[in-house]
C-alpha positions as CSV (number, residue, x, y, z in Angstrom):
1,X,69.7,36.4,88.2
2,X,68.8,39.0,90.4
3,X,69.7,42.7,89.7
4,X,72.5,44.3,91.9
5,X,71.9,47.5,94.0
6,X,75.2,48.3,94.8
7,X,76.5,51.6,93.4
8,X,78.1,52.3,90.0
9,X,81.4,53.6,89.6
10,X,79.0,56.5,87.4
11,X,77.3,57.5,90.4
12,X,74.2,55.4,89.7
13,X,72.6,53.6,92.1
14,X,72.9,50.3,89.8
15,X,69.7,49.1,88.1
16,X,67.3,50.1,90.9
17,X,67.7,53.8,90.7
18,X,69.9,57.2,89.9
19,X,71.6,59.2,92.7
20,X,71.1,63.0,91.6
21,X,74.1,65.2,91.1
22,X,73.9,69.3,91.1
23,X,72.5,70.5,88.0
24,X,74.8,71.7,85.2
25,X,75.9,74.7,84.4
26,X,75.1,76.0,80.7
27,X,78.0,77.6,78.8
28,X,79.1,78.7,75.6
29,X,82.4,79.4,73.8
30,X,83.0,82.1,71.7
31,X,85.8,83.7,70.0
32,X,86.3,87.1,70.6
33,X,87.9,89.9,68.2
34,X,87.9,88.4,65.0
35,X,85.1,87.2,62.0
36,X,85.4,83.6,62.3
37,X,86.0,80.3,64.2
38,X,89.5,78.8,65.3
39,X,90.7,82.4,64.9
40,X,90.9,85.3,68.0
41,X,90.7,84.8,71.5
42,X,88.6,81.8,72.8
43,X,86.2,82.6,75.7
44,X,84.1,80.1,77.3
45,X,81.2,82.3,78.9
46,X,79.8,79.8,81.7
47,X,75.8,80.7,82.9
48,X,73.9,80.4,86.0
49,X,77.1,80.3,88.4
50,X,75.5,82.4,91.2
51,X,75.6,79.7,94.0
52,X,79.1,79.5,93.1
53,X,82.2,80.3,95.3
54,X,85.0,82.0,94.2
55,X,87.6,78.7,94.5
56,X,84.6,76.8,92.6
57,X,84.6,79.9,89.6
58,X,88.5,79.1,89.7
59,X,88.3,75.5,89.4
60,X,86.0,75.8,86.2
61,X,88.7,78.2,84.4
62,X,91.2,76.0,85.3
63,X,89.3,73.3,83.9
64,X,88.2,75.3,80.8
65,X,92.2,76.2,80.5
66,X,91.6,79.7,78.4
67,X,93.4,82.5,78.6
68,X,89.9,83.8,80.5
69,X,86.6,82.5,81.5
70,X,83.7,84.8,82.7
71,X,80.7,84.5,84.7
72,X,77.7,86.6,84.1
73,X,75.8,87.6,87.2
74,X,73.4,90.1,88.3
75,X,74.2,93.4,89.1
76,X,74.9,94.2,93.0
77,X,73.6,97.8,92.6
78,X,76.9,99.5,93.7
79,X,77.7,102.6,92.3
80,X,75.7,105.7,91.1
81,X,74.2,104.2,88.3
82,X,72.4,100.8,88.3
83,X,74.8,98.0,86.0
84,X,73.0,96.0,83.5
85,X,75.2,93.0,84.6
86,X,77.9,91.8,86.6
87,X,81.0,89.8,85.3
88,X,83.5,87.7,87.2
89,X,86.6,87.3,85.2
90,X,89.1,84.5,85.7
91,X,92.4,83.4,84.0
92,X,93.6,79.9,84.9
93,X,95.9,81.0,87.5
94,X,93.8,83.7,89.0
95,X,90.9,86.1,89.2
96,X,91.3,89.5,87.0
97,X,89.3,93.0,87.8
98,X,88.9,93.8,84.2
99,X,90.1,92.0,80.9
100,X,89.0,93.5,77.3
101,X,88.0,89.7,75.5
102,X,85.6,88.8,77.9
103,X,84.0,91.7,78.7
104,X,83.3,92.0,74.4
105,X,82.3,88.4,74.4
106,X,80.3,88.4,77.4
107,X,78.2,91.2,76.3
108,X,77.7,89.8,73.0
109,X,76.3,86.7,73.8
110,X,74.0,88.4,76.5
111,X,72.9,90.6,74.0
112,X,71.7,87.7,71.7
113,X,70.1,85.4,74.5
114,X,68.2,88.3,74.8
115,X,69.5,88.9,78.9
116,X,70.2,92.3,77.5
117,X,69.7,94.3,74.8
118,X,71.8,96.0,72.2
119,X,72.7,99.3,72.0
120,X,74.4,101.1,75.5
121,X,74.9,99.0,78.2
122,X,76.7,99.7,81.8
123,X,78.6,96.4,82.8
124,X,79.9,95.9,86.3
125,X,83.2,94.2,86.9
126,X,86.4,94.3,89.5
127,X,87.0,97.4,87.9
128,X,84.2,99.3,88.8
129,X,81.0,100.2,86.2
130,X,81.7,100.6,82.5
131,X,79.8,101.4,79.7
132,X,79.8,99.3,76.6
133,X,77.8,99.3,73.2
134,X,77.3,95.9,71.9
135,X,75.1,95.0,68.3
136,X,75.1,92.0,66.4
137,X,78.2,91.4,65.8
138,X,80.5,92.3,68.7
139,X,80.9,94.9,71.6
140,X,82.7,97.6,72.7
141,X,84.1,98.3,76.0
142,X,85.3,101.5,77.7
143,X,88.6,101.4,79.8
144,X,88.8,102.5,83.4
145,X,91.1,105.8,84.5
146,X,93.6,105.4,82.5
147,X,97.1,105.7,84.6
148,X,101.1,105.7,84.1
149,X,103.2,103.8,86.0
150,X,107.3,104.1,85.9
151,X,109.9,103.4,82.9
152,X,111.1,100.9,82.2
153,X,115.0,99.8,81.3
154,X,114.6,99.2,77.8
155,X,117.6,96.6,77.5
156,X,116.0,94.6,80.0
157,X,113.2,94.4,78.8
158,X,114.2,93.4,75.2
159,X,116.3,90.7,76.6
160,X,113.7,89.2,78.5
161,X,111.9,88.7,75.1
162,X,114.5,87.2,73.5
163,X,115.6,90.9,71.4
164,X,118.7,93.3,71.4
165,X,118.9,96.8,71.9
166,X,118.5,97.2,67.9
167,X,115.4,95.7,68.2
168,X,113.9,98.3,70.4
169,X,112.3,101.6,68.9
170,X,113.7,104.4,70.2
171,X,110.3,106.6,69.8
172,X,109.3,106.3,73.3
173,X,110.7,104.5,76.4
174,X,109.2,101.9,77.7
175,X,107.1,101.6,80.9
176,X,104.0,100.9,82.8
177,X,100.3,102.1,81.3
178,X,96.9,100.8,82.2
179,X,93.3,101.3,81.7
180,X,91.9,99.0,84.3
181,X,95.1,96.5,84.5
182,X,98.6,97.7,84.2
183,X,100.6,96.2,81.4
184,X,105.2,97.0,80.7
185,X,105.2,98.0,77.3
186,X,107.7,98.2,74.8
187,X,107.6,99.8,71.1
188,X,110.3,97.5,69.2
189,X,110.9,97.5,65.1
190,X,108.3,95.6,62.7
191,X,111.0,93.0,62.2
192,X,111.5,92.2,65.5
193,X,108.0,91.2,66.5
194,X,107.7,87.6,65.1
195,X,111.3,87.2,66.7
196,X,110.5,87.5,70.5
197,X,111.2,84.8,72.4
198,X,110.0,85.2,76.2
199,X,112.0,84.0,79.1
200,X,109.1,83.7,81.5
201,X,111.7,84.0,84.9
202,X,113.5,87.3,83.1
203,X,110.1,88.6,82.5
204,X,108.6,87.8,85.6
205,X,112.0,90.1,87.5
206,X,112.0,93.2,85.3
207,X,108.1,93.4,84.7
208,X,107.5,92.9,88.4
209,X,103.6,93.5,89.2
210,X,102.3,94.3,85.8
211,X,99.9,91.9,84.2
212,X,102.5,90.6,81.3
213,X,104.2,92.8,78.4
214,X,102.9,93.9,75.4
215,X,105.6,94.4,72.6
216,X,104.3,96.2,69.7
217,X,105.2,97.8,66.6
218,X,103.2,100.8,65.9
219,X,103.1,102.9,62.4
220,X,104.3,106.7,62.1
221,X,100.9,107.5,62.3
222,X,100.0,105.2,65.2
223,X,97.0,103.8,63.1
224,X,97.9,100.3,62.9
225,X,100.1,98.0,65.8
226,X,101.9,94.4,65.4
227,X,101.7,92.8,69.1
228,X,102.0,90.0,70.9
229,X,100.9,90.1,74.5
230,X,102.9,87.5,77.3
231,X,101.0,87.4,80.0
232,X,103.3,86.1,82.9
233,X,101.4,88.1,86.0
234,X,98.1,86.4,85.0
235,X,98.8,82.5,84.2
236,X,99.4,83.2,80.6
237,X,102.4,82.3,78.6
238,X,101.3,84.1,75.5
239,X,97.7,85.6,74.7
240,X,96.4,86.2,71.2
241,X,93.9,88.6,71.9
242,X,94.6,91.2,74.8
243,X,91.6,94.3,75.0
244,X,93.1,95.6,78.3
245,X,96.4,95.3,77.0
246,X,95.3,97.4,73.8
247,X,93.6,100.4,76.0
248,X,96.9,100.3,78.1
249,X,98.4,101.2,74.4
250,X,96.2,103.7,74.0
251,X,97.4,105.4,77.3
252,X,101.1,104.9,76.7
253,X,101.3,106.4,73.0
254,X,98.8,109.5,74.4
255,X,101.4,110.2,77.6
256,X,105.0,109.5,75.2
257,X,103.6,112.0,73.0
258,X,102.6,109.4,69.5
259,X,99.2,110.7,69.9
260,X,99.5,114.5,68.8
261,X,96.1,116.1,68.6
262,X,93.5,116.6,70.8
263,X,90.4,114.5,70.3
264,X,89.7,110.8,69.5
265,X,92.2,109.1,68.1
266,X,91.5,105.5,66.7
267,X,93.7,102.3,66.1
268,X,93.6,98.8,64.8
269,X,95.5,96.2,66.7
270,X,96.8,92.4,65.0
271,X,97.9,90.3,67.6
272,X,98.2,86.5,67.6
273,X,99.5,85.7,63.9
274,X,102.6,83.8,65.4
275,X,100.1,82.0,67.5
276,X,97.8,80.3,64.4
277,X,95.3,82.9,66.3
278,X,95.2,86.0,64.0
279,X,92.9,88.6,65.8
280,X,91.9,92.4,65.2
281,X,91.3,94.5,68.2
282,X,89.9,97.8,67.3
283,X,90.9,100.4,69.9
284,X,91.1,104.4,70.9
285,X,92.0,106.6,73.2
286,X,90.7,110.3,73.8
287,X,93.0,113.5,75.4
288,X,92.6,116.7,76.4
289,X,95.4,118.5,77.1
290,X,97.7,116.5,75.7
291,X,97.3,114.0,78.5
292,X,94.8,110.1,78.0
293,X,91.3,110.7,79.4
294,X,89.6,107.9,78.1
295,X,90.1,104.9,76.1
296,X,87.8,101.8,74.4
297,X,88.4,98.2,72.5
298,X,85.8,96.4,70.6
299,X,85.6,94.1,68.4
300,X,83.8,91.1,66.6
301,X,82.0,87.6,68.3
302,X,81.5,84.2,66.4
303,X,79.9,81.8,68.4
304,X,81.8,77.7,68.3
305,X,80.6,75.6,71.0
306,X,77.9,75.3,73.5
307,X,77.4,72.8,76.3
308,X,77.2,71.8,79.8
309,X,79.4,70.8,82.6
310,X,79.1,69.4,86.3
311,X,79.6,72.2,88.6
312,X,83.1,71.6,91.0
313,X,82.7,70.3,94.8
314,X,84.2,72.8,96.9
315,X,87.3,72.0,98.3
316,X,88.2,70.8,102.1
């Protein structure tokens, strides 16, 4: 019998030869912001993506389906001060200019392939160039400017998570607060955390442009936060993990007045426990004049999976 050379549904060229495909891209996924596996936020971290468009970047974190996938890059040389790296960040739905889980995992793993090395590092991103310290076992990020936005009706906002108006803590009113991405934020009682239940179209009309809401519980001493982060303006119905959502917590409890002193002032964030994700964000902002100046998130890496995948066609 004679040996076909028709084409294989795999591509092949049957048994007289192999049709090459573009090469693979490398990538890894890590999980960001907590101490072990299948816990955090999970991050695939794909490598080598240069020749890649921006639709093409957005088909692979579509395909990945995580709350974000990055793509290290080198630097572009913008900016007074040469970048170590560059990083592309992309939720399912859509591209993001800064997000706090990637840019901790990125660095991380660039640091131990050796791309970079520990210690201070300047990443570039949508947001502009930011300086972050990564070692061994994690990274931390600084924030952009951080900015206030408007307040927020309170009632709404509780309704649109499933709460009452009892729910809501009355120590500051809600509203707008970013570090790089704008988050709604609302304070609520440490009861009432585990009992939100989002309504993604109520959300959606009182949140209007901001990345998602952040409903926390914070301490008297604004030391330690309960949140869960529901991410409706980026593709994502609930994150367990949110760094840019954590500095935009830093900004709104320096501006309402829950951060009294001048200086540093440090705080540990849980987030994802309802999810089976428990994660710990640790995060800070500075002020001076009783006003946020500066704010940072870090946390710990643990490495799960790494691999290869066929890079997308681009589309007609």
């Amino acid at each position: 019998m004679s040996e076909s050379s028709s084409d294989a549904p795999d591509g092949t060229s049957g048994a007289t030869g192999h049709v090459p495909g573009p090469d693979p891209l490398r990538y890894d996924v890590v999980d960001v912001f907590t101490d072990r596996p299948y816990a955090g936020n999970p991050l695939a971290v794909v490598h080598g993506a240069e020749a890649l468009s921006t639709a093409r970047m957005q088909a692979v974190a579509t395909e990945f389906n995580l709350s974000e996938t990055v793509f290290p890059l080198p630097p572009t040389g913008d900016g007074d001060d040469e970048a170590d790296y560059r990083l592309r960040i992309f939720t399912p739905a859509r591209e993001l200019p800064f997000a706090g889980h990637p840019s901790v995992g990125a660095a991380w793993v660039l640091a131990r392939d050796g791309v970079i090395g520990h210690g201070d590092r300047i990443q570039e991103c949508g947001a502009g160039l930011l300086p972050v310290r990564v070692d061994g076992t994690g990274a931390r990020v600084q924030g952009r400017t951080p900015s206030v936005g408007a307040e927020l009706d309170a009632t709404r906002l509780a309704a649109a998570v499933g709460l009452g108006p009892d729910d809501v803590d009355g120590a500051a009113a809600p509203g707008l607060a970013g570090a790089g991405v704008d988050y709604a934020i609302l304070l609520v009682h440490p009861d009432a955390v585990a009992r939100t239940a989002p309504d993604p179209a109520a959300l959606a009309e009182v949140t209007g442009d901001a990345s998602g809401l952040f409903v926390a519980s914070v301490d008297g001493t604004a030391e330690r936060v309960h949140a869960r982060m529901f991410g409706n303006g980026i593709g994502v119905s609930e994150d367990p993990a949110t760094g840019s959502a954590a500095v935009a917590l830093g900004v709104f409890l320096a501006d309402r007045g829950l951060v009294s002193d001048d200086g540093e002032h440090s705080f540990v964030v849980t987030q994802g426990v309802e999810m089976g994700r428990p994660s710990t964000l640790h995060a800070g902002v500075r002020t001076e004049g009783g006003r946020p100046v500066a704010t940072w998130v870090g946390g710990t890496v643990v490495p799960v999976a790494t691999g290869s995948l066929a890079p997308p066609p681009e589309r007609e």
